[in-house]
C-alpha positions in Angstrom: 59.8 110.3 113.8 59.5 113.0 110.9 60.0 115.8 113.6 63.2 114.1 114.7 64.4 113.7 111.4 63.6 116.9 110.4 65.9 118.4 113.8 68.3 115.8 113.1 68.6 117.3 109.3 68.2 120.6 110.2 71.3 120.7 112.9 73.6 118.6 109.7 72.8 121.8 108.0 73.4 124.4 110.5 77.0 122.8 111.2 77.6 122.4 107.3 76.9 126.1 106.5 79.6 127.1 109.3 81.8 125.7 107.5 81.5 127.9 104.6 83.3 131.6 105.0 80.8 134.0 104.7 82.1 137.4 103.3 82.6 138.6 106.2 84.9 136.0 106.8 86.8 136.3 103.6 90.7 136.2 104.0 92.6 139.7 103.6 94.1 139.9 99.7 98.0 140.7 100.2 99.8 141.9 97.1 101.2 138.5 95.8 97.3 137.0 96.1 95.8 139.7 93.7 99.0 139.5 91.5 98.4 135.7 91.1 94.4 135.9 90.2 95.2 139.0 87.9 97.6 136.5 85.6 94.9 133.5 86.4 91.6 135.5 84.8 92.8 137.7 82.5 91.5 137.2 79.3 93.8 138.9 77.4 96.3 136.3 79.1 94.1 133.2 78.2 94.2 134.6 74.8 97.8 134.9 74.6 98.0 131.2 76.1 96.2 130.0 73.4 97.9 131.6 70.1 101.5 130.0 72.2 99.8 127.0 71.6 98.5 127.6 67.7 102.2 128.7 67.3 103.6 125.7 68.9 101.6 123.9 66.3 102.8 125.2 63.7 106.4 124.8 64.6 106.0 121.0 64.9 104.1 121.1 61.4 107.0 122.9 59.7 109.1 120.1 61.6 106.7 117.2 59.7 107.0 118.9 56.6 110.4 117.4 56.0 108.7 113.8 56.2 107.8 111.6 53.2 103.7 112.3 52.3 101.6 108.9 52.0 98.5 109.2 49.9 95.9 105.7 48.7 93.3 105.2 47.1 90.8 102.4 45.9 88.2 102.7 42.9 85.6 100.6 41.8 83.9 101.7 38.5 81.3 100.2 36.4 80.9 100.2 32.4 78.2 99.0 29.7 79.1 98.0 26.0 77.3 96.0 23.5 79.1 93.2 22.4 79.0 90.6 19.6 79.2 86.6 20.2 81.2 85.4 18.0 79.7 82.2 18.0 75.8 82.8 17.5 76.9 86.1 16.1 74.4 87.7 18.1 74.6 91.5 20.0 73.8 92.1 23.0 74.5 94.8 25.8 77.2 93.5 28.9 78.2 95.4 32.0 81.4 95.2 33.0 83.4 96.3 36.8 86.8 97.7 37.0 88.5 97.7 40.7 91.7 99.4 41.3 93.8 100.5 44.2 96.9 102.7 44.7 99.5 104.0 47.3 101.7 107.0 46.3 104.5 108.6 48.3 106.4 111.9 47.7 109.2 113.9 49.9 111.1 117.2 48.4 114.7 116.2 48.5 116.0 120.3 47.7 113.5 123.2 47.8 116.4 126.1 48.5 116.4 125.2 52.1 112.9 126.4 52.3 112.1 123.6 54.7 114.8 123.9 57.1 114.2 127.9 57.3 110.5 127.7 57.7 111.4 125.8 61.0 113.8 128.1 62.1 111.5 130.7 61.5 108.4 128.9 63.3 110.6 128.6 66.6 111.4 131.9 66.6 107.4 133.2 66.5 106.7 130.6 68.7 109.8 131.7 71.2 108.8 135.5 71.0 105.2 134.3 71.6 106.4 133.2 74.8 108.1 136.5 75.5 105.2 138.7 74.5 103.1 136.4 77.0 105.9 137.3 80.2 106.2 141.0 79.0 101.9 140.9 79.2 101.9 139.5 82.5 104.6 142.5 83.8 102.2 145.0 82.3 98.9 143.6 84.6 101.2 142.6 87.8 102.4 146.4 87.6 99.4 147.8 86.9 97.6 145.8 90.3 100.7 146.8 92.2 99.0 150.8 91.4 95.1 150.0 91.9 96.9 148.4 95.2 98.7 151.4 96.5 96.1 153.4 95.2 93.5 151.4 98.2 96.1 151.9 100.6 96.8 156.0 99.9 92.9 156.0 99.6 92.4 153.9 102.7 94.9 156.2 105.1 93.1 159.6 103.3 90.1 158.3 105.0 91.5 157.6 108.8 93.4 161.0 108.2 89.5 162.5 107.5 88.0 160.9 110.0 90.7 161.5 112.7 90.6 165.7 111.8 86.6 165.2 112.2 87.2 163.7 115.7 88.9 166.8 116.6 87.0 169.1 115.1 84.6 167.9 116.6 85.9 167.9 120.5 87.1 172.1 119.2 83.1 172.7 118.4 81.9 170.7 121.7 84.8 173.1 123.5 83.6 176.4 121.3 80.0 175.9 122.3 80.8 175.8 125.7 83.1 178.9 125.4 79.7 180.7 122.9 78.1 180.1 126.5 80.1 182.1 128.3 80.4 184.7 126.1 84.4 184.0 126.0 83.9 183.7 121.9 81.4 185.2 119.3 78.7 183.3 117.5 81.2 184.0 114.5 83.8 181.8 116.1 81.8 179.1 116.6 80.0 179.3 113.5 83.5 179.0 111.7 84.5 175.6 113.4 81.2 174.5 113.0 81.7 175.2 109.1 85.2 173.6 109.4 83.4 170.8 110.3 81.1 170.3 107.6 84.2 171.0 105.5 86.1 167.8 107.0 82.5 165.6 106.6 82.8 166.5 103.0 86.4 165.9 102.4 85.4 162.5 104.7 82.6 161.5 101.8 85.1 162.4 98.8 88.3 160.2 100.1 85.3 157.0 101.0 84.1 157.6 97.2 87.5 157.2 96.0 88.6 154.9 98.4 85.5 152.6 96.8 86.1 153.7 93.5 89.9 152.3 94.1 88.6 148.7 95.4 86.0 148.5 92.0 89.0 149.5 89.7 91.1 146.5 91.8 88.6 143.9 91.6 88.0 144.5 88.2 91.6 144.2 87.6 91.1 140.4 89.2 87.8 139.9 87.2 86.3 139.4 90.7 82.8 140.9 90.6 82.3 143.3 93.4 82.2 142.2 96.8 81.5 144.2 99.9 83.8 142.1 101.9 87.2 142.4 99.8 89.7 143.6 102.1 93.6 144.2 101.2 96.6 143.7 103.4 98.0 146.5 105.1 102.3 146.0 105.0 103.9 148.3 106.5 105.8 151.0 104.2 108.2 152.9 106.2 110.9 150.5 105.3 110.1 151.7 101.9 110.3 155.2 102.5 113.1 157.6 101.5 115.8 155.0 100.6 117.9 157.9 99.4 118.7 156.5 96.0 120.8 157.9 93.5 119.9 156.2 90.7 121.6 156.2 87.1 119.7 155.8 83.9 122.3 154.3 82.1 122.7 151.7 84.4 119.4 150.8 85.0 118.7 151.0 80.9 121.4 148.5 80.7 120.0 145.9 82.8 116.1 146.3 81.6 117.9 145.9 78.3 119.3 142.6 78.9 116.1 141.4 81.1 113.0 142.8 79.9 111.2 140.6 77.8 110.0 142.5 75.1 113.5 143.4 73.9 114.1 139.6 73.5 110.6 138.8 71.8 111.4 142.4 69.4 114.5 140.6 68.7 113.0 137.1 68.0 110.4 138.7 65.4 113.2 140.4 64.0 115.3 137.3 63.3 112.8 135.2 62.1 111.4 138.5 59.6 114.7 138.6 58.0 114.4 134.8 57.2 111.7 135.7 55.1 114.6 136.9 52.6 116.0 133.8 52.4 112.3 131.6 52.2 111.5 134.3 49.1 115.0 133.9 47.5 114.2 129.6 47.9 112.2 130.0 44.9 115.0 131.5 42.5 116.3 127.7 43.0 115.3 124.2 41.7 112.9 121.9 43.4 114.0 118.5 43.3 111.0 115.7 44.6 111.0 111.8 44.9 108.2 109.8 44.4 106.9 106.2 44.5 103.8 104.2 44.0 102.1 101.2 44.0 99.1 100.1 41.8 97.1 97.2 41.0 93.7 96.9 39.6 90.8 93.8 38.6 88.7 93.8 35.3 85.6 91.7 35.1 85.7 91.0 31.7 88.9 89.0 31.9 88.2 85.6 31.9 91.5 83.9 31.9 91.9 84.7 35.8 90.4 85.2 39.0 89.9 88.2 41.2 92.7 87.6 43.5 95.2 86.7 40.7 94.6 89.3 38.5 95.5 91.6 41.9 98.7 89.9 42.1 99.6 90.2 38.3 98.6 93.4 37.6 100.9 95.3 40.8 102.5 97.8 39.4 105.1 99.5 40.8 106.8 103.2 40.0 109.6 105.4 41.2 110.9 108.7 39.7 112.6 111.8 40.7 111.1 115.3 39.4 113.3 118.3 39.2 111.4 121.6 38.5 113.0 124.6 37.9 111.8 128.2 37.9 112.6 129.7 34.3 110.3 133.1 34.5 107.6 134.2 37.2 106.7 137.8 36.0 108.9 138.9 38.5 106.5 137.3 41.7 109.7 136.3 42.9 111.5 139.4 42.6 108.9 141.4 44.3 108.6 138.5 46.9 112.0 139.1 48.1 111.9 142.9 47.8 108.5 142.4 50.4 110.5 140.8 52.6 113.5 143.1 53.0 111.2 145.6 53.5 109.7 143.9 56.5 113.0 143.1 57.8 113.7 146.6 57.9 110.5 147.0 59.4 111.2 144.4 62.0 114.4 146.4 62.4 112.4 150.0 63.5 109.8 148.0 65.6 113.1 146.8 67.7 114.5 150.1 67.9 111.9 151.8 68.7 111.2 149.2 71.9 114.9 149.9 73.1 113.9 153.7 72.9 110.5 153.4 74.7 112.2 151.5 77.4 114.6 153.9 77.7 112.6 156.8 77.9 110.7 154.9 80.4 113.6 154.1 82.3 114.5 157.8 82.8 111.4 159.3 83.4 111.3 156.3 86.3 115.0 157.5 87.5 114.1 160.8 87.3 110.5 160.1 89.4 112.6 158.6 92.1 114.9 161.5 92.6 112.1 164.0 92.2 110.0 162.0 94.7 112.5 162.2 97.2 113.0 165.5 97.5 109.4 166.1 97.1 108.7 163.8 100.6 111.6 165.3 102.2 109.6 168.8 101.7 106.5 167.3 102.5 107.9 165.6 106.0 109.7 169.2 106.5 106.4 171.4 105.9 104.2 168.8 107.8 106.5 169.1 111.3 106.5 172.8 110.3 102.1 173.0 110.6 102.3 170.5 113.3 104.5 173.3 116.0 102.4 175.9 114.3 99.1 174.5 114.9 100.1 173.5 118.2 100.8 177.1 119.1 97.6 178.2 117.3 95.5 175.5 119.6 97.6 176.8 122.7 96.4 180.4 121.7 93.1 179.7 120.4 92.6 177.8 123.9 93.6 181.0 125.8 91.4 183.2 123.7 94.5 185.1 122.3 93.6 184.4 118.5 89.9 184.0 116.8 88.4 181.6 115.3 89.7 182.8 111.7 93.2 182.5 112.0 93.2 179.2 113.8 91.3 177.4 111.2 93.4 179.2 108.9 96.8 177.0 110.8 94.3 173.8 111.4 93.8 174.3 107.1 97.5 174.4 106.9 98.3 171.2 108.8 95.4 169.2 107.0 97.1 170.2 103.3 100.4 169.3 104.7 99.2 166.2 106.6 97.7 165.2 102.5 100.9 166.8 100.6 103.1 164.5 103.0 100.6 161.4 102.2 100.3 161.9 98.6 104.4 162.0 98.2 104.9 159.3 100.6 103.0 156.6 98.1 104.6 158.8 95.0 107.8 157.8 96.6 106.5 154.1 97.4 105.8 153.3 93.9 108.8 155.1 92.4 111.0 153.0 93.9 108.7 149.8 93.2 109.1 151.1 89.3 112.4 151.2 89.4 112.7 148.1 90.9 110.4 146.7 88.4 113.0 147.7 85.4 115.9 146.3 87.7 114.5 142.8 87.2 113.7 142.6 90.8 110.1 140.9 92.0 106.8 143.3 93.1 106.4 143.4 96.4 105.3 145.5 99.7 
């Protein structure tokens, strides 16, 4: 019975564990995927999360502020005397117990509208809060749109390498066979065999970066490195050479109205220059209402009882308090002076946003045109290589040119074939940049 129990268990295992994807089986990351666990583990995010929430505490505090306070208390005290009978004329030393209680209330009825500004200015930093948080997740979702175009540039330097090796390859397989029948010198064939140690190398350089790329990507999704992380492959050549024409003042224009660290720049700006007016509240009178209740029990009174004495002994009390600032040595003066000076602070830090972002926005514009014409030349001197290596094959075939001078073309048409690769993803991201100041979503 053990043994069957033991196959019986074994076999609930075996079908449990193939349930589970192994890494191998791990699903492909698309674009949108990494985006989404970038803003989920970020810690700088979480972070950000958390102040939003300090600051939305705060802004319902300076809301309760405007609320009547309730304070009470209770005391019980005890006292020794020495005392005299009056009848037997006698001393002797009595303890005696004193119980107490009190409520108190207070609200400020006028403080210079220092509590109706401290609430404007707590939505504010709790509003701009917000907008710092959007403007820190556009910052990571653009920078794993680059590790992500980076994998795919890396991954197609690879299958480039590995495709010139193949026919390198077949070339020194051919030359070896030509070296045999004395059509070509040992020179020849030495030179393609060099080429192809060339190629191998440049094969081990773009699979270093190409991993380097994936580490840099995972790290970006604080996923800990996993042999079997795989990206999506979309295809780009919708993407490619849209011919755009883009203007900067146009494009600055709509970042301007959309991006969100012009609005939280803004925010902290308006709710700095209230500042002014919470530092000029204290030039002004502060008029308070209070109110109370008290009541207390003493032992020594033997006329009534505890509860009685309670009841006759309530006191109650209501007054009005007006305080009004004569001479601070000139705290409030300088206060106010402070806080111009941080409004005009606030005032640069906007400013100089608008002109990052703008600077940003035409070095994109200018990217984009420059990209073009970069992968128009690239596309033009990579058909170029491709007739003249062609040719140069045809020739080197027909033993009409030596081993020197076809490399030299097979060279030619492997820079190209890289030039023509590196501008297409310059060009890719470009226009993803651009799009990214144009309000419109990251996508391949």
């Amino acid at each position: 019975m053990k043994m069957k129990h033991f196959i019986t268990l074994s076999l609930i295992l075996a079908g449990t564990l193939a349930t589970f994807p192994t890494k191998a089986q791990e699903s492909v990351w698309t674009l949108q995927t990494c985006i989404d666990q970038a803003l989920k583990q970020n810690i700088q995010i979480k972070q950000s999360e958390l102040n939003i929430q300090v600051s939305s505490i705060n802004t319902a505090q300076a809301r309760s502020n405007r609320f009547p306070s309730v304070d009470g208390s209770v005391r019980q005290s005890f006292g020794w005397s020495n005392q005299t009978d009056v009848a037997t004329g006698s001393d002797s030393f009595k303890g005696s117990s004193n119980s107490s209680a009190s409520a108190s209330s207070s609200v400020v009825l006028y403080n210079g509208k220092k509590l109706t500004n401290s609430i404007k200015q707590a939505q504010l930093d709790y509003e701009a809060g917000k907008l710092d948080l959007e403007a820190l997740k556009e910052t990571i979702s653009l920078s794993v749109m680059d590790a992500y175009l980076q994998i795919l540039y890396a991954q197609e330097q690879v299958s480039n390498s590995k495709h010139q090796i193949e026919v390198t390859e077949k070339e020194l397989q051919l030359a070896g066979e030509r070296l045999a029948l004395s059509v070509i010198s040992r020179a020849d064939y030495l030179q393609i065999q060099s080429q192809l140690a060339d190629e191998k190398l440049t094969l081990a350089n773009a699979e270093s970066l190409l991993e380097m790329n994936r580490v840099a990507l995972m790290q970006l999704l604080e996923e800990p490195l996993n042999e079997g992380f795989r990206i999506a492959e979309p295809d780009l050549s919708l993407l490619v050479n849209r011919k755009l024409t883009p203007n900067p003042d146009s494009v600055y224009r709509i970042a301007l109205a959309i991006k969100p660290q012009i609005k939280s720049y803004t925010l902290k700006k308006e709710s700095i220059a209230i500042g002014i007016d919470l530092a000029k509240a204290d030039y002004y009178p502060r008029l308070t209402m209070d109110a109370g209740l008290s009541t207390g029990y003493y032992s020594l009174t033997q006329s009534s009882a505890f509860a009685q004495q309670l009841g006759n002994n309530i006191n109650p009390t209501t007054g009005l308090t007006l305080s009004v600032p004569i001479y601070s040595n000139n705290k409030i003066k300088n206060q106010v002076q402070i806080a111009r000076i941080n409004t005009s602070s606030a005032e640069l830090d906007l400013k100089n946003t608008m002109n990052q972002l703008r600077k940003s926005v035409e070095q994109a514009c200018t990217d984009v045109s420059s990209a073009q014409k970069e992968f128009e030349a690239s596309v033009e001197q990579y058909q170029s290589n491709v007739e003249s290596y062609a040719v140069s094959t045809e020739k080197f075939n027909q033993g009409m040119i030596n081993s020197v001078d076809y490399l030299y073309q097979k060279t030619n048409l492997i820079t190209a074939e890289s030039a023509l690769l590196q501008s297409r993803f310059n060009l890719v991201f470009s226009y993803k940049l651009l799009d990214f100041y144009t309000g419109k979503p990251l996508s391949l």
